[in-house]
PAZA-404976 format. One record per residue (C-alpha): residue in one letter; residue number from 1; x, y, z. Coordinates in steps of 0.5 Angstrom, whole numbers, padded with zeros to 4 digits, m for minus. Example, Ala and Ser with C-alpha at 12.3 -4.5 7.8 and 13.67 -1.06 7.14 Angstrom:
SITE   aa     i       x       y       z
SITE    A     1    0025   m0009    0016
SITE    S     2    0027   m0002    0014
This chain:
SITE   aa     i       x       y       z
SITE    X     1    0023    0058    0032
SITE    X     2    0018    0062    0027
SITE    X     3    0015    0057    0022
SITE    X     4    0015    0060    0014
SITE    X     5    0007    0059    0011
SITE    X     6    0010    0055    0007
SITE    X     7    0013    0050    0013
SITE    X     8    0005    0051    0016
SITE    X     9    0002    0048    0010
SITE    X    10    0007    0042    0009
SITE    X    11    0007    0041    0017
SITE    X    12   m0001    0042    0015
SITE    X    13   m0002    0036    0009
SITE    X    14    0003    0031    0014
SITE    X    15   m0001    0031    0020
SITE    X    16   m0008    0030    0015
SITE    X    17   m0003    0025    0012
SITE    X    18   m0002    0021    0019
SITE    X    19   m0009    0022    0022
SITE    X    20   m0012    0019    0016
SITE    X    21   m0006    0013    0016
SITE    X    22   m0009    0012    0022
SITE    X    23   m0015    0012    0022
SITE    X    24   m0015    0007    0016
SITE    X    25   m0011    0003    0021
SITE    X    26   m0016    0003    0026
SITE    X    27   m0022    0001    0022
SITE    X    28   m0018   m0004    0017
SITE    X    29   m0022   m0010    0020
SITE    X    30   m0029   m0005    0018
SITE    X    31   m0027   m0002    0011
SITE    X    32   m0026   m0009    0008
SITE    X    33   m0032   m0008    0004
SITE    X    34   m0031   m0001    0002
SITE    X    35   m0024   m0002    0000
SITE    X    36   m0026   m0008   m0004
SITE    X    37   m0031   m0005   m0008
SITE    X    38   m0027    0001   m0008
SITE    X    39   m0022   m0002   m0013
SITE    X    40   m0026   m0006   m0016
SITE    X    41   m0030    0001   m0018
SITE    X    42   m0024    0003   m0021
SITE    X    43   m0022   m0003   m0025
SITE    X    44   m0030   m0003   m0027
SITE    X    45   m0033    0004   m0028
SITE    X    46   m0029    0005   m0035
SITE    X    47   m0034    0000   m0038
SITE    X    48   m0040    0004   m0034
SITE    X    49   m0037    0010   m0038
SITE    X    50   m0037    0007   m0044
SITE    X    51   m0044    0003   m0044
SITE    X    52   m0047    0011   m0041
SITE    X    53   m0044    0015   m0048
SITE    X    54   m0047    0010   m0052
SITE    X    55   m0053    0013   m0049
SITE    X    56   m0055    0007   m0044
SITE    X    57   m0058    0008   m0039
SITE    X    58   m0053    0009   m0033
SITE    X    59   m0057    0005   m0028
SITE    X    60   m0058    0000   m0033
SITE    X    61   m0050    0000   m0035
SITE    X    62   m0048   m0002   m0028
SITE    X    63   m0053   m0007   m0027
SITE    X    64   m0052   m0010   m0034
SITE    X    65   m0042   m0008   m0031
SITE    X    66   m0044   m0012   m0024
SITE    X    67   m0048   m0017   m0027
SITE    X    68   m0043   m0019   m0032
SITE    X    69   m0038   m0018   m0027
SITE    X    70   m0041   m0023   m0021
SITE    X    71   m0042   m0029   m0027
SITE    X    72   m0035   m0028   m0029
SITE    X    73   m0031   m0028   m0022
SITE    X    74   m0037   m0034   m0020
SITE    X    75   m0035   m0038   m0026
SITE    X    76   m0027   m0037   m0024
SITE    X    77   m0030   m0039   m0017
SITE    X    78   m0033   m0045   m0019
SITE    X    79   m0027   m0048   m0023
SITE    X    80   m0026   m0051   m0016
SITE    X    81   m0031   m0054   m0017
SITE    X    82   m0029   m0060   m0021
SITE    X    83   m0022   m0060   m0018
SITE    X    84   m0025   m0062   m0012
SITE    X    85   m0030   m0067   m0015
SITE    X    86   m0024   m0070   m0018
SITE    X    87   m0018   m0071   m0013
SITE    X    88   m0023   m0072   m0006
SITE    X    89   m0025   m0080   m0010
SITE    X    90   m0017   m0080   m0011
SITE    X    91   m0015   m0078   m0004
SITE    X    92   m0018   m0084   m0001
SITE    X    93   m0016   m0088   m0006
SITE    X    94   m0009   m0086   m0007
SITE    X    95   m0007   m0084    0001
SITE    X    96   m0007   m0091    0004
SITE    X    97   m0003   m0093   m0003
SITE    X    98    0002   m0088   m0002
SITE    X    99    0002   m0089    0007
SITE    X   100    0004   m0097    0004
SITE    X   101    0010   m0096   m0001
SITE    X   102    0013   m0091    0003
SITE    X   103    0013   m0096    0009
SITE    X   104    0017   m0101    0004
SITE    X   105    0021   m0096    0000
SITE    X   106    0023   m0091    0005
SITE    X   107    0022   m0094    0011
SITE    X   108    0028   m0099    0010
SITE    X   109    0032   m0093    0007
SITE    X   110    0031   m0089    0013
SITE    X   111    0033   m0095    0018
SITE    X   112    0040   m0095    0015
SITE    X   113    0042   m0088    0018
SITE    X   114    0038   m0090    0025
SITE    X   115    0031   m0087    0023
SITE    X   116    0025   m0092    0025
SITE    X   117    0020   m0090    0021
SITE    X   118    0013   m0095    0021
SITE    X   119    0006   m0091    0018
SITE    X   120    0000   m0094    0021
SITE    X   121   m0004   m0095    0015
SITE    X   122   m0010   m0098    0019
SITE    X   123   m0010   m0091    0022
SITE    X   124   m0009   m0087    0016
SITE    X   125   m0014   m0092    0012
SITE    X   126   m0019   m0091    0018
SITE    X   127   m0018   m0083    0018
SITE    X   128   m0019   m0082    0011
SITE    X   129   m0026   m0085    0011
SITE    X   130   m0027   m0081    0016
SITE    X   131   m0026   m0075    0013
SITE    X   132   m0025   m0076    0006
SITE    X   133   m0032   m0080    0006
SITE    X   134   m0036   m0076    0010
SITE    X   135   m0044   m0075    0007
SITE    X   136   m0048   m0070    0006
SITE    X   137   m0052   m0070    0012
SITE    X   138   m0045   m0071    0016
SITE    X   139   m0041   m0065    0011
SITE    X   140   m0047   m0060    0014
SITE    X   141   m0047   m0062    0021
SITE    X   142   m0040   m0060    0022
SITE    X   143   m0041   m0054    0017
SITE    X   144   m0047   m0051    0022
SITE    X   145   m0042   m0054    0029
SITE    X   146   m0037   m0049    0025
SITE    X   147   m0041   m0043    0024
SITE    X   148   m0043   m0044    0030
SITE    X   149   m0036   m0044    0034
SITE    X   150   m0034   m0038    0030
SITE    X   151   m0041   m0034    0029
SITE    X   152   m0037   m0028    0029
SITE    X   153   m0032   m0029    0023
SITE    X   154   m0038   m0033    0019
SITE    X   155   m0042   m0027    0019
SITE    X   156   m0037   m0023    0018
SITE    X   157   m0037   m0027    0012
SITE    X   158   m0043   m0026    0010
SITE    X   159   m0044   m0020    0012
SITE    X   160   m0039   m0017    0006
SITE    X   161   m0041   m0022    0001
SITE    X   162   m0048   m0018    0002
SITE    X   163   m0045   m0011    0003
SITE    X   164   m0039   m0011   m0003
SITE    X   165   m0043   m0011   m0009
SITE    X   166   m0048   m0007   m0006
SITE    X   167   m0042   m0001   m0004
SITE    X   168   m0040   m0003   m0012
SITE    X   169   m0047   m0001   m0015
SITE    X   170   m0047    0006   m0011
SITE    X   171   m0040    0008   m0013
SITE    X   172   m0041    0006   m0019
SITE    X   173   m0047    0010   m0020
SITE    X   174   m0044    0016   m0016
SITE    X   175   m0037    0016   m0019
SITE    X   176   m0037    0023   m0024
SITE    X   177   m0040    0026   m0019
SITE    X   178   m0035    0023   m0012
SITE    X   179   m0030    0025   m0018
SITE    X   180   m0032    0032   m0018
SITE    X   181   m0033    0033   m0010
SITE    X   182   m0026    0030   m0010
SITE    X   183   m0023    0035   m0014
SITE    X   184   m0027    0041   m0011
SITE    X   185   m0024    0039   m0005
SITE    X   186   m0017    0041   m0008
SITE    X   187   m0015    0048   m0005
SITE    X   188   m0015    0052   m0013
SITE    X   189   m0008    0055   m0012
SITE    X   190   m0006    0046   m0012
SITE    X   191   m0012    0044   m0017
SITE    X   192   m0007    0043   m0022
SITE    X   193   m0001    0041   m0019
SITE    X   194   m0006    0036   m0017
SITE    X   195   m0009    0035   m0022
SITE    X   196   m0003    0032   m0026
SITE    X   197   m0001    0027   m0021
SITE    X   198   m0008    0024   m0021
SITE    X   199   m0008    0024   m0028
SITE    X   200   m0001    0020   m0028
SITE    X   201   m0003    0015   m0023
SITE    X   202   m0010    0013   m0027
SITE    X   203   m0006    0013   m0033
SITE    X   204    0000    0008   m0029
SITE    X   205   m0006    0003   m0026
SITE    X   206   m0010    0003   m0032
SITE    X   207   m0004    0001   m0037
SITE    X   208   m0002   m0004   m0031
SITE    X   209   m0010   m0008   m0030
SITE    X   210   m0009   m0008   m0038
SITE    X   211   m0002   m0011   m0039
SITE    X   212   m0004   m0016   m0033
SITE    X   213   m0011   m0018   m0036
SITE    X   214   m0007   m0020   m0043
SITE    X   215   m0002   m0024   m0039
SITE    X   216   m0006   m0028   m0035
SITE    X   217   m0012   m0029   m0041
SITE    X   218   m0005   m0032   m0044
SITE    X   219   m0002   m0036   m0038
SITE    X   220   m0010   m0040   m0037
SITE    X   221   m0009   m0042   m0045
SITE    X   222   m0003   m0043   m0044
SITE    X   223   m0003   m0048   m0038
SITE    X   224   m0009   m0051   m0040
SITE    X   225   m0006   m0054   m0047
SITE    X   226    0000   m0056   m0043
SITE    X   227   m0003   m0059   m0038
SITE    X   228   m0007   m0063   m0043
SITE    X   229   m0002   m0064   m0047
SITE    X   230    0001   m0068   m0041
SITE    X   231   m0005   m0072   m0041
SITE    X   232   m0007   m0069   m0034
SITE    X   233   m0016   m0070   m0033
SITE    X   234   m0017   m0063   m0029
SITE    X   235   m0012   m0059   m0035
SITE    X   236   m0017   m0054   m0036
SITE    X   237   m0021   m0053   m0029
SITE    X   238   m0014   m0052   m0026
SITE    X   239   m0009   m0048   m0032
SITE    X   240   m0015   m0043   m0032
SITE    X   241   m0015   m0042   m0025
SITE    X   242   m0007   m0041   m0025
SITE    X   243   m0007   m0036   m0031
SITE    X   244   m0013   m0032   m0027
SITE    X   245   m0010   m0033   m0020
SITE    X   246   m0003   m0030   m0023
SITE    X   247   m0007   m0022   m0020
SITE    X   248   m0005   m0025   m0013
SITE    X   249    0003   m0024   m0015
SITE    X   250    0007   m0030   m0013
SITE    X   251    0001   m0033   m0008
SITE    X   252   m0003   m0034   m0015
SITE    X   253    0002   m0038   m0018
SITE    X   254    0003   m0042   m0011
SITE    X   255   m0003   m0044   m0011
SITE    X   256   m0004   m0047   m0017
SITE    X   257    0002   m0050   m0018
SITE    X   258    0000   m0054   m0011
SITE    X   259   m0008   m0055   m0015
SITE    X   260   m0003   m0058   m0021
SITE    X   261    0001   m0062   m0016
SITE    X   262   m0003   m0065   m0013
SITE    X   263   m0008   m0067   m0019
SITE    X   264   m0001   m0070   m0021
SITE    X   265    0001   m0075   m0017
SITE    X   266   m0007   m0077   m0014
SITE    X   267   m0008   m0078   m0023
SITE    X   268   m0001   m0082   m0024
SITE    X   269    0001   m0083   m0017
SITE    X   270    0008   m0084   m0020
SITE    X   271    0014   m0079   m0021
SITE    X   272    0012   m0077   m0028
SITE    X   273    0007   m0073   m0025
SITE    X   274    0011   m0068   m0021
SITE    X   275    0016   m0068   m0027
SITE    X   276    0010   m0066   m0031
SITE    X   277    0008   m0060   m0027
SITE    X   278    0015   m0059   m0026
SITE    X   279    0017   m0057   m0033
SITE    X   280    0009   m0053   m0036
SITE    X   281    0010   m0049   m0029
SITE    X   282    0018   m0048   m0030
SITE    X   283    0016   m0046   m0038
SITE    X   284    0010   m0041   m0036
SITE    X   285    0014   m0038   m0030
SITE    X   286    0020   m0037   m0034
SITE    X   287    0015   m0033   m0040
SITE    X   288    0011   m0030   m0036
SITE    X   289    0017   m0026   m0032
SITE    X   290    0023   m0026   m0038
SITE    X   291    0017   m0024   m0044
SITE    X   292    0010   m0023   m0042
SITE    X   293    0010   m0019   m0036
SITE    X   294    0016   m0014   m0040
SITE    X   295    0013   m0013   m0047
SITE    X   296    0005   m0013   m0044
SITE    X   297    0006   m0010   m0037
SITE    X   298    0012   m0008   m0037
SITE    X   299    0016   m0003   m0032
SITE    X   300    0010    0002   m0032
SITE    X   301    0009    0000   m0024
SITE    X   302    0017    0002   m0022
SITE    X   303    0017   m0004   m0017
SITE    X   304    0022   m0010   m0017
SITE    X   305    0020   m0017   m0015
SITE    X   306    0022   m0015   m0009
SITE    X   307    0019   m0008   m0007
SITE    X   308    0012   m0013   m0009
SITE    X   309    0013   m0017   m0005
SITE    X   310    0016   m0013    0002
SITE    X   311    0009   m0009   m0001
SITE    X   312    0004   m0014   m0001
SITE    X   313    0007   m0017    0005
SITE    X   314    0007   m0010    0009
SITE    X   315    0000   m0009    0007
SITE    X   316   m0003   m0015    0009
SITE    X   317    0001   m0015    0015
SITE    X   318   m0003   m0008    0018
SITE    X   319   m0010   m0008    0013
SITE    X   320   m0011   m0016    0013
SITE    X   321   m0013   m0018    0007
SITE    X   322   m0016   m0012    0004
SITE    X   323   m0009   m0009    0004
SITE    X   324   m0007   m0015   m0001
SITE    X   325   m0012   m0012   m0005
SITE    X   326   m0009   m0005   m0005
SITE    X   327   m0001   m0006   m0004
SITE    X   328   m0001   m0005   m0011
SITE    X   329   m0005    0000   m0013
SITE    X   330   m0002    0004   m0007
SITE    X   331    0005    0002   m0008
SITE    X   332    0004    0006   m0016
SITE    X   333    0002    0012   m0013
SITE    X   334    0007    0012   m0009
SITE    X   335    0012    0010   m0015
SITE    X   336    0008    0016   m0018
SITE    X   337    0010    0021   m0012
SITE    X   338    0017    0018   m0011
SITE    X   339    0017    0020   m0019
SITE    X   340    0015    0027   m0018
SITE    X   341    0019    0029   m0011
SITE    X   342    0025    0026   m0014
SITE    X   343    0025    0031   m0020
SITE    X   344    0023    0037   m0016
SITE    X   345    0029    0035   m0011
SITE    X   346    0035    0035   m0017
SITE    X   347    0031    0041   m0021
SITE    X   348    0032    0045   m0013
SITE    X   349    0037    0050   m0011
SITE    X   350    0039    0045   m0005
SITE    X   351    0041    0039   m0011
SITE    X   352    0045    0044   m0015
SITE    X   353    0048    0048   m0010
């Protein structure tokens, strides 16, 4: 069987597909730092441009991007804080507490069906002022024993705290010309072709990051004065963290609906908490999926609910978590490119007949 030129080519472009798709598989536990600065390169490197026009300096401009950057995610990171300031005191008081009225209220309920439950609240009591009433010196022997006993992963971790913004500051100061040498690589005859595809996935992503900054900026205003007005102590710490970890889909959410649970019941101990949570994070949820995310975001990205999840899922299941961090942007290319292979299929003769 003789292939055509045109067969050759696309046998050509699919097998560079398959070896680059595999040796991203293969090196996935080494390109996390990579990746992650990659991305953030891209979110990033439109103010650099900007900084660079008005004639700052460029080396000045990504530091002043970089700099800026790393104190906004280190203030995002340090709302914990609070909470676990907060809620550690309340855990050991309200954990005995709560072992003690289950024991008279739960228990009696449960033993009318055969169920015999009885907590040892000396033993929870005795638990948490193990653990939840350590000092400091105490917190630091079981961090070093930790580091010690998973060396690997803590250098791991240290190692791409240090490498992540040092790949962020060369490739921001590189990007035009990593953009150019990407280009030159184009065979001529595809320049724009291609061209016009890239073009098409940068304006998809910038309008998606766009839409997604203004939905979650509402969505932290919008669960701190709610959870406020509940009269919930940790409103603010734990709404901003909300509305800024909606970026994560659904994992975001999840993890501030349990911070916000949990604040509640150790603050009320009592049902109001929960119901409270209940309905501030049922209204946002309700917002941001059936006004915030159409009108701000839209359906610029092309996928549903559920092509979100299978890609975050997928991606995360072959690249860890750096391919959480690109299921999304990968998934609009690929958006992109079903768009354009689409079109060309109902404009070709085998459509038409």
């Amino acid at each position: 069987m003789t292939l055509t030129p045109a067969q050759r080519r696309s046998l050509a472009w699919a097998a560079i597909a398959v070896a680059a798709a595999l040796l991203l598989w293969l090196l996935a536990p080494v390109l996390t730092p990579f990746i992650v600065g990659a991305v953030l390169a891209y979110a990033l490197h439109p103010a650099v441009e900007r900084l660079a026009a008005r004639r700052v300096p460029r080396l000045v401009a990504v530091l002043l991007v970089e700099v800026l950057f790393g104190v906004a995610l280190l203030a995002v990171l340090l709302l914990i804080v609070p909470i676990i300031s907060k809620e550690l005191p309340l855990l050991r008081e309200q954990i005995p507490l709560l072992a003690d009225r289950l024991n008279r209220n739960v228990a009696p309920w449960l033993a009318q069906f055969g169920v015999n439950v009885s907590l040892d609240i000396a033993g929870i009591k005795a638990f948490v002022f193990k653990y939840l009433d350590a000092n400091l010196e105490d917190g630091l022997a079981a961090a070093l024993s930790s580091a010690r006993i998973g060396g690997s992963i803590a250098l791991a971790l240290i190692g791409n705290l240090v490498l992540v913004p040092v790949v962020l500051f060369y490739l921001l100061d590189d990007w035009p010309r990593l953009v150019e040498r990407a280009r030159a690589l184009i065979p001529p005859r595809m320049r724009e072709r291609v061209g016009g595809f890239l073009d098409e996935c940068d304006a998809v992503l910038g309008q998606y990051l766009r839409g997604q900054l203004l939905v979650m900026l509402i969505l932290a205003a919008f669960y701190s004065i709610a959870l406020a007005l509940f009269g919930f102590d940790l409103a603010l710490p734990v709404g901003v963290f909300t509305g800024l970890a909606i970026f994560i889909p659904y994992l975001g959410y999840g993890l501030g609906l349990v911070l916000a649970l949990l604040a509640g019941v150790l603050q009320f101990a009592s049902w109001y908490g929960l119901v409270a949570v209940a309905v501030v994070y049922g209204v946002g949820q309700l917002v941001e999926s059936l006004w915030l995310t159409p009108r701000l975001v839209g359906e610029r990205i092309g996928m549903n609910p559920l092509m979100v999840i299978f890609a975050l899922l997928a991606f995360g299941h072959l690249f860890g978590f750096a391919g959480v961090l690109i299921a999304l942007p990968v998934s609009a290319l690929i958006v992109v490119a079903a768009r354009r292979l689409q079109a060309a299929y109902l404009a070709s003769p085998l459509y038409r007949g």
